[in-house]
DSSP file (Angstrom, degrees, kcal/mol; ACC not computed):
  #  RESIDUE AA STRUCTURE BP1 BP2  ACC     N-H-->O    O-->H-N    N-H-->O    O-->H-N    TCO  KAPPA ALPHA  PHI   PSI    X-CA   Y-CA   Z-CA
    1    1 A X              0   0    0      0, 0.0     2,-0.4     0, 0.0     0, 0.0   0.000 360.0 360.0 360.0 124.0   16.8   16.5   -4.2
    2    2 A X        -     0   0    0     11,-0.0    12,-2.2     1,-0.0     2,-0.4  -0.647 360.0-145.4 -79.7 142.8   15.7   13.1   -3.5
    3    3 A X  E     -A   13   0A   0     -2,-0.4    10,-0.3    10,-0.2     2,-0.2  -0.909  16.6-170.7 -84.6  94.6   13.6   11.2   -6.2
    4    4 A X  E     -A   12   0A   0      8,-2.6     8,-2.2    -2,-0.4     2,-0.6  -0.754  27.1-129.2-105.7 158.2   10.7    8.6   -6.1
    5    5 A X  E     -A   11   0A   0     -2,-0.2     2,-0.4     6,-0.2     6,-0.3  -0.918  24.4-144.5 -89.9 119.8    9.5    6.8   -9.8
    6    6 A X  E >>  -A   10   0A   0      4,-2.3     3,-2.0    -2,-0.6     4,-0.8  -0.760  14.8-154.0 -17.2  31.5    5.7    7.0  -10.4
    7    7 A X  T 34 S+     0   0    0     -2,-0.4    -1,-0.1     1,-0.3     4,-0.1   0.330 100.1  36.5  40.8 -78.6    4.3    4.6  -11.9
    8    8 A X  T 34 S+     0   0    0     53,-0.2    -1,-0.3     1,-0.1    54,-0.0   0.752 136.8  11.6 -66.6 -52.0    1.8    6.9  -13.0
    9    9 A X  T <4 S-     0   0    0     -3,-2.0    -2,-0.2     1,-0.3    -1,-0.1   0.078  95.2-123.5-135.0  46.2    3.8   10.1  -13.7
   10   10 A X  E  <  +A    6   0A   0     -4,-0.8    -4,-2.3    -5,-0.1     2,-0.4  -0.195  68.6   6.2  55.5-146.7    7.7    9.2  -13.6
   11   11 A X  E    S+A    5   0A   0     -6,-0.3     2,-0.4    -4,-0.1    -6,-0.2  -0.483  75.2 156.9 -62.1 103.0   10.3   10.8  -11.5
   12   12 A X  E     -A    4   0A   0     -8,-2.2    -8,-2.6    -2,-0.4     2,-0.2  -0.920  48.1 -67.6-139.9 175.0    9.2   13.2   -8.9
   13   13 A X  E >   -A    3   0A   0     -2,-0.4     3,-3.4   -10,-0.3   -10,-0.2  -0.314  32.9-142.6 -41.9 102.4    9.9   14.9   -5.8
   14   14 A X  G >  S+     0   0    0    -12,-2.2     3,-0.8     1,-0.2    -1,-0.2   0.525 102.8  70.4 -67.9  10.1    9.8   12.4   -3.1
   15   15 A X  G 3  S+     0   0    0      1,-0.2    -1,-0.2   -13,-0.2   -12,-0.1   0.824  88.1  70.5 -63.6 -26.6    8.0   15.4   -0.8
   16   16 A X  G <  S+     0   0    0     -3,-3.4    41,-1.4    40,-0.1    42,-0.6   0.516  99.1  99.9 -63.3  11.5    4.6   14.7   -3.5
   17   17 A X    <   -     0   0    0     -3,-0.8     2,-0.4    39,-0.2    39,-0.1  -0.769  57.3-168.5-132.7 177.5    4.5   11.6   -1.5
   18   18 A X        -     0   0    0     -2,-0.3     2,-0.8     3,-0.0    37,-0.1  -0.954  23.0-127.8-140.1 131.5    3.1    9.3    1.3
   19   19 A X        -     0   0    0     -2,-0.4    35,-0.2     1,-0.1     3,-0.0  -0.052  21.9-179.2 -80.2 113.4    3.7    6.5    2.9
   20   20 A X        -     0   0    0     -2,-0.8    34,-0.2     1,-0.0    -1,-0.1   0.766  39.7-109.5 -93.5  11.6    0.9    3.9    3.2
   21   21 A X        -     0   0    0     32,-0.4    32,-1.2     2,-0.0    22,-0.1   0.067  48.0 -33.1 100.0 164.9    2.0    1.4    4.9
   22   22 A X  B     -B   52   0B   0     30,-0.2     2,-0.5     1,-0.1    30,-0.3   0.230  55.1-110.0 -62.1 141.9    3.1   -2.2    4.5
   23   23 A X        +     0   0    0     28,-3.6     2,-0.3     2,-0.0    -1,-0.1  -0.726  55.2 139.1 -89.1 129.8    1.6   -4.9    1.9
   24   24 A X        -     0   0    0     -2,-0.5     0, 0.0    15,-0.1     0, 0.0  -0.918  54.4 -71.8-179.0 127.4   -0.4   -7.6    3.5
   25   25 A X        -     0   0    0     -2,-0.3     3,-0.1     1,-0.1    -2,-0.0   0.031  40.3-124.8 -29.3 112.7   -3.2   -9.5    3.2
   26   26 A X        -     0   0    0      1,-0.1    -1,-0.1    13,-0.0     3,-0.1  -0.280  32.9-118.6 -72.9 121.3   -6.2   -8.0    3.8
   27   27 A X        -     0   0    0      9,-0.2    -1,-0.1     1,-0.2     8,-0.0  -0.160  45.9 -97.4 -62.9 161.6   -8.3  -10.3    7.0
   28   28 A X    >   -     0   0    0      1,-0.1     3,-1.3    -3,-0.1    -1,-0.2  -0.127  33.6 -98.2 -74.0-166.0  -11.5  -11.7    5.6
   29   29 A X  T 3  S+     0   0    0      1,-0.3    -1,-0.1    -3,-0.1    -2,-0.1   0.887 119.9  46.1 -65.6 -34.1  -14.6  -10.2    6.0
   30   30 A X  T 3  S+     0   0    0      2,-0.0    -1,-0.3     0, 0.0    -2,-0.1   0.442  86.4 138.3 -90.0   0.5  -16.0  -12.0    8.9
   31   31 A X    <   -     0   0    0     -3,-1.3     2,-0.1     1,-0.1    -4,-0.0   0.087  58.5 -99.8 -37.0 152.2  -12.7  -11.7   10.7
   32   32 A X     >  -     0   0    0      1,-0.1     4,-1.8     4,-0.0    -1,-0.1  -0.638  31.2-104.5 -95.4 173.0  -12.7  -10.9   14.3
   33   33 A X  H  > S+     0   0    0      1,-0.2     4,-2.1     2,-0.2    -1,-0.1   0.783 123.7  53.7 -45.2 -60.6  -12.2   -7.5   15.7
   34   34 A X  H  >>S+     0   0    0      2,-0.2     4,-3.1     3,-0.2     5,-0.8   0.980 106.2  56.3 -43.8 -59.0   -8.6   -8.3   16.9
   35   35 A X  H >>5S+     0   0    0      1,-0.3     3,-2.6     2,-0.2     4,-1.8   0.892 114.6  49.7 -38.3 -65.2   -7.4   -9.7   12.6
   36   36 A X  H 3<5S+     0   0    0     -4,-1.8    -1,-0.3     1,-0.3    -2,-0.2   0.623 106.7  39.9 -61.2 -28.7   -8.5   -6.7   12.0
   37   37 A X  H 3X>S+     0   0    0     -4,-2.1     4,-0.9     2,-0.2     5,-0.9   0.377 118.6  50.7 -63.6 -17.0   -6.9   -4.0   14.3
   38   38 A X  H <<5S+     0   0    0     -4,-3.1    -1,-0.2    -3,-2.6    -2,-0.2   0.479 110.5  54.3-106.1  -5.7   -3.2   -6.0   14.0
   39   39 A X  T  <<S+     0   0    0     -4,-1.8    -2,-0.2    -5,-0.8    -3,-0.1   0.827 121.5  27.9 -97.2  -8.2   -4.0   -5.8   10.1
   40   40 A X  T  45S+     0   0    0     -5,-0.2    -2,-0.2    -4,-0.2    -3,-0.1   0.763 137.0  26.5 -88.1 -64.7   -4.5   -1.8   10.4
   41   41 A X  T  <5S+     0   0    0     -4,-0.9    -3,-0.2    -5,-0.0     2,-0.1   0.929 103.3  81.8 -58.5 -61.9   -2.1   -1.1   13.4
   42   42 A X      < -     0   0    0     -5,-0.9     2,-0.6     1,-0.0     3,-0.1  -0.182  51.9-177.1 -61.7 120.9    0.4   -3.7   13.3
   43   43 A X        -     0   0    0      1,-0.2    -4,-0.0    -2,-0.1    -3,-0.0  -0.964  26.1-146.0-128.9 141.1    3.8   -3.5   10.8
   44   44 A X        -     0   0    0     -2,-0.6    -1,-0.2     1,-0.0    -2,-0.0   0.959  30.9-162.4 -42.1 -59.7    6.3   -6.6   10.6
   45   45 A X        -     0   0    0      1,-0.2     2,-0.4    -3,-0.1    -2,-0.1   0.921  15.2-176.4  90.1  60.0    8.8   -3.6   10.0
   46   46 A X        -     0   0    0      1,-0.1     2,-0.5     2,-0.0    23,-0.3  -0.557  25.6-118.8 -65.2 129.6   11.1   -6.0    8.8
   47   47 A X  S    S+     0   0    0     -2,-0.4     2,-0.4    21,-0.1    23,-0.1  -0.525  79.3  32.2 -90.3 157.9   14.7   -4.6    7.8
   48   48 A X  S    S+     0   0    0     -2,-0.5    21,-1.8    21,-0.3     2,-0.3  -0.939 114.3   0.6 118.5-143.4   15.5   -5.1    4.1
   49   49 A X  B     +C   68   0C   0     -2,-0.4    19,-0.2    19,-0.3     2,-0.2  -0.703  65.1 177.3 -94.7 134.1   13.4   -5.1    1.3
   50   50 A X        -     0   0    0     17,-2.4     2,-0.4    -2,-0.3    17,-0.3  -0.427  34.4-131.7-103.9-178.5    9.4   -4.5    2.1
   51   51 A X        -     0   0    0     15,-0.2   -28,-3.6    -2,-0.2     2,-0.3  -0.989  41.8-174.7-139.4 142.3    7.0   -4.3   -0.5
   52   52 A X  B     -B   22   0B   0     -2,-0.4    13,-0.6   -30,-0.3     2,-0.5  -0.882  21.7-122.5-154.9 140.1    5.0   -0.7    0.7
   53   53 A X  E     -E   64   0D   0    -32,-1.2   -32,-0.4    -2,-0.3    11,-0.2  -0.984  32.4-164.1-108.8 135.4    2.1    1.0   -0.6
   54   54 A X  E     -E   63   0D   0      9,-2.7     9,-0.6    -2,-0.5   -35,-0.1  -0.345  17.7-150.0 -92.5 163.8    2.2    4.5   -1.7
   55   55 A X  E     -E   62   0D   0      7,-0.2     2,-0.6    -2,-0.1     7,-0.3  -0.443  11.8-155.6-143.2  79.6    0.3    7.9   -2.8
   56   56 A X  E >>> -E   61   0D   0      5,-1.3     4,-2.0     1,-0.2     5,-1.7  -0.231  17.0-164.5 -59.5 104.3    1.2   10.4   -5.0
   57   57 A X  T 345S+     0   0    0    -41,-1.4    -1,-0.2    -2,-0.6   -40,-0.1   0.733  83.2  60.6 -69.1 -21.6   -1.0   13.2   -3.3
   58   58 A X  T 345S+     0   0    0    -42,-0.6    -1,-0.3     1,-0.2    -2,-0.1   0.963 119.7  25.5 -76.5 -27.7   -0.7   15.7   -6.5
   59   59 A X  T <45S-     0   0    0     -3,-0.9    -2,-0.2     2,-0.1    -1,-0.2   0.629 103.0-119.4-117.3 -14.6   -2.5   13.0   -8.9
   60   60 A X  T  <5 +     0   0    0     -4,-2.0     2,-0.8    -5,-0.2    -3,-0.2   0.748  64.2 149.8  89.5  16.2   -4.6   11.0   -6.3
   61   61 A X  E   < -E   56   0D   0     -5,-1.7    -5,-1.3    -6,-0.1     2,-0.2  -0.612  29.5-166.4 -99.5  93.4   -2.4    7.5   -7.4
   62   62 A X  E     +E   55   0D   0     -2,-0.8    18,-0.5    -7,-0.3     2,-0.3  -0.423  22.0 144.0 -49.5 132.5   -1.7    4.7   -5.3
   63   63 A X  E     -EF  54  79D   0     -9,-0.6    -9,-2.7    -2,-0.2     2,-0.5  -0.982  38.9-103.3-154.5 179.8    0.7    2.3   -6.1
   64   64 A X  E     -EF  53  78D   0     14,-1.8    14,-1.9    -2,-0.3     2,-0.4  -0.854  24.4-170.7-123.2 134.6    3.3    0.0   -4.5
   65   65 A X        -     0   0    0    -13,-0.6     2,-1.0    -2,-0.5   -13,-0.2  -0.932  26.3-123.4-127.0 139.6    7.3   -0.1   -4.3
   66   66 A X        -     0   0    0     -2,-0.4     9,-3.9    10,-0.2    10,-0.5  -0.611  32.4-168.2 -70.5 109.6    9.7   -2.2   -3.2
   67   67 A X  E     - D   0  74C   0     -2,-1.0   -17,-2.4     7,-0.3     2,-0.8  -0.872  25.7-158.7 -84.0 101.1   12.0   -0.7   -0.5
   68   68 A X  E   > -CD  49  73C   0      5,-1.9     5,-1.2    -2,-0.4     2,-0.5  -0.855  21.1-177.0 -90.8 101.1   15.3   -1.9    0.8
   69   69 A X  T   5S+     0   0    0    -21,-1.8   -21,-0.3    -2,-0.8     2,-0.1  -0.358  71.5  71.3-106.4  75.6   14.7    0.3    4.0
   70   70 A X  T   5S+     0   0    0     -2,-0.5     2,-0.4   -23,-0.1    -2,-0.0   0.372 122.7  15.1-111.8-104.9   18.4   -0.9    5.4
   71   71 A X  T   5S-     0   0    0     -2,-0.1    -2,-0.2     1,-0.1    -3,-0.0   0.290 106.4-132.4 -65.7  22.9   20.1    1.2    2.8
   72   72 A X  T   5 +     0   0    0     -2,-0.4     2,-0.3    -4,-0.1    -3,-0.2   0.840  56.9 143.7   4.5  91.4   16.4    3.3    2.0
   73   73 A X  E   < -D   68   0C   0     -5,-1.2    -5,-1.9     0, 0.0     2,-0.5  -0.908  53.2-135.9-134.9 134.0   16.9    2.8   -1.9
   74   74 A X  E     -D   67   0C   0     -2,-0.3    -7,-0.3    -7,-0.3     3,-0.1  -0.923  23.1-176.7 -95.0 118.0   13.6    2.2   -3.7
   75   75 A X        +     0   0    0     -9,-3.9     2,-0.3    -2,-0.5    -8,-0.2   0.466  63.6   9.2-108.7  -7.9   14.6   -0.9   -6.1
   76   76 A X        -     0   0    0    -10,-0.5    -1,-0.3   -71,-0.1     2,-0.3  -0.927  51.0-176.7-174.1 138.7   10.8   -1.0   -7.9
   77   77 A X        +     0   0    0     -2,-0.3     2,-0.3   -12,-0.2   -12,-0.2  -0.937  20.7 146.0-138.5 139.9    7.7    0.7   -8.3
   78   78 A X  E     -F   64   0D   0    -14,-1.9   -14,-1.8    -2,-0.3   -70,-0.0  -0.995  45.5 -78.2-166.8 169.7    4.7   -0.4  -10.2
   79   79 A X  E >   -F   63   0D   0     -2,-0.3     3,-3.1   -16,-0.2     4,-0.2  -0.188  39.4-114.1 -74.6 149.7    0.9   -0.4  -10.2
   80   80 A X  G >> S+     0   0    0    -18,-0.5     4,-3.3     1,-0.3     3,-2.7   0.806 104.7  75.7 -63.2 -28.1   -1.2   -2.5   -8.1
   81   81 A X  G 34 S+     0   0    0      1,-0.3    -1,-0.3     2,-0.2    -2,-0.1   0.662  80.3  79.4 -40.3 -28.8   -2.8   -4.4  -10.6
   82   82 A X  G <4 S+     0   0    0     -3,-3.1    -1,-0.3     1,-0.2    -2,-0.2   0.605 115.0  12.8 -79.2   8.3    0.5   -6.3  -10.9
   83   83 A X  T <4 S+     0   0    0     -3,-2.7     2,-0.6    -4,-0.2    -2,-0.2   0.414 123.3  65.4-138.6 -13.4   -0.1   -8.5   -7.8
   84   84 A X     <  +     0   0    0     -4,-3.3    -1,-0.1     1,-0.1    -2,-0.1  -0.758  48.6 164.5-106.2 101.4   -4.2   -7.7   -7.3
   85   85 A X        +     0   0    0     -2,-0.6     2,-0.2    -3,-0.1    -1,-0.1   0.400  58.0  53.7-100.5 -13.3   -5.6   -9.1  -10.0
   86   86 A X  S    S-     0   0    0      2,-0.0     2,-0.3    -5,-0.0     0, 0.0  -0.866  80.7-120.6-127.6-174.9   -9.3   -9.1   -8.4
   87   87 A X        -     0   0    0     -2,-0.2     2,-0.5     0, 0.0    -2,-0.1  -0.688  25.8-120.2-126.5 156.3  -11.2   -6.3   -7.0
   88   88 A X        -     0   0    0     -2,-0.3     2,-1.1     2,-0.0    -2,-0.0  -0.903  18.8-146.3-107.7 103.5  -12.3   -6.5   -3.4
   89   89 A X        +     0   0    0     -2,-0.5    -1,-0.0     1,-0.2     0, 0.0  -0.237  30.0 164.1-111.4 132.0  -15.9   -6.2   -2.9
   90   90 A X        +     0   0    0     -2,-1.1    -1,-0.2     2,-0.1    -2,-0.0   0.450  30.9 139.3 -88.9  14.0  -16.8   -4.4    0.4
   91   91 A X        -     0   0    0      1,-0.1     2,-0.3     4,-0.0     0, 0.0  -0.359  57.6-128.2 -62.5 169.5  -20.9   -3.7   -0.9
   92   92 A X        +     0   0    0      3,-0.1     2,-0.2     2,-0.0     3,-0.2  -0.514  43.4 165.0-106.9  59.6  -23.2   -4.3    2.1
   93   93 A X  S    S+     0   0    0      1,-0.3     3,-0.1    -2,-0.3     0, 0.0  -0.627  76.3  13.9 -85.1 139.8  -25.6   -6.8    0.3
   94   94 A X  S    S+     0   0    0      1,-0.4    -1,-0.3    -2,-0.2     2,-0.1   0.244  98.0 130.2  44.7   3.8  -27.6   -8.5    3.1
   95   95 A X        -     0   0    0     -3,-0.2    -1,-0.4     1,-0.1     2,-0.3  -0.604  69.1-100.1 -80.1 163.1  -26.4   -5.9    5.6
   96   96 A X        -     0   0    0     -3,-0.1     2,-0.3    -2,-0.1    -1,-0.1  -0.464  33.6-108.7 -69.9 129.2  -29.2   -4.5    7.4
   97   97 A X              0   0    0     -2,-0.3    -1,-0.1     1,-0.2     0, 0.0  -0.569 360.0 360.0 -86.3 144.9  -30.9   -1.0    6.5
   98   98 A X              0   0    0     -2,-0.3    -1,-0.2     0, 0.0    -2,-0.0   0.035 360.0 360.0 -79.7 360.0  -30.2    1.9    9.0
């Protein structure tokens, strides 16, 4: 049985999990349509170590691990708050009402 670390609840069955795709700056807000579709679509898909966001589907927890996927060894996992230190705020203040 293969293993992934939790963050959130330790060592578990890597089936409880999901891959979310690569970490990378998020376009701004006024970005055009393209930033945004290559920031959604698009992965570097570098080999070696990625840095990867994750989901443990039993507990609803995202967090992100570093992944050498050359030799697919997971070398780190830890919660996002250790590299997004502000919150991203998507409200729609001046958007127009519908």
């Amino acid at each position: 049985m293969k293993l992934m670390h939790c963050p959130l609840n330790g060592w578990r069955n890597v089936g409880e999990f999901v891959y979310g795709g690569e970490v990378t700056p998020t376009p701004a807000h006024d970005a055009d349509p393209k930033a945004w579709a290559d920031w959604v679509f698009m992965e570097d898909n570098t080999a070696g170590v990625v840095r990867e966001w994750w989901f443990h589907s039993p507990s609803s927890y995202w967090f992100i691990a570093e992944r050498d996927n050359v030799r697919d060894v997971v070398l780190r996992t830890y919660p996002p708050e250790e590299i997004f230190r502000e919150r991203v705020d998507f409200s729609r203040e001046g958007a127009r009402n519908e």
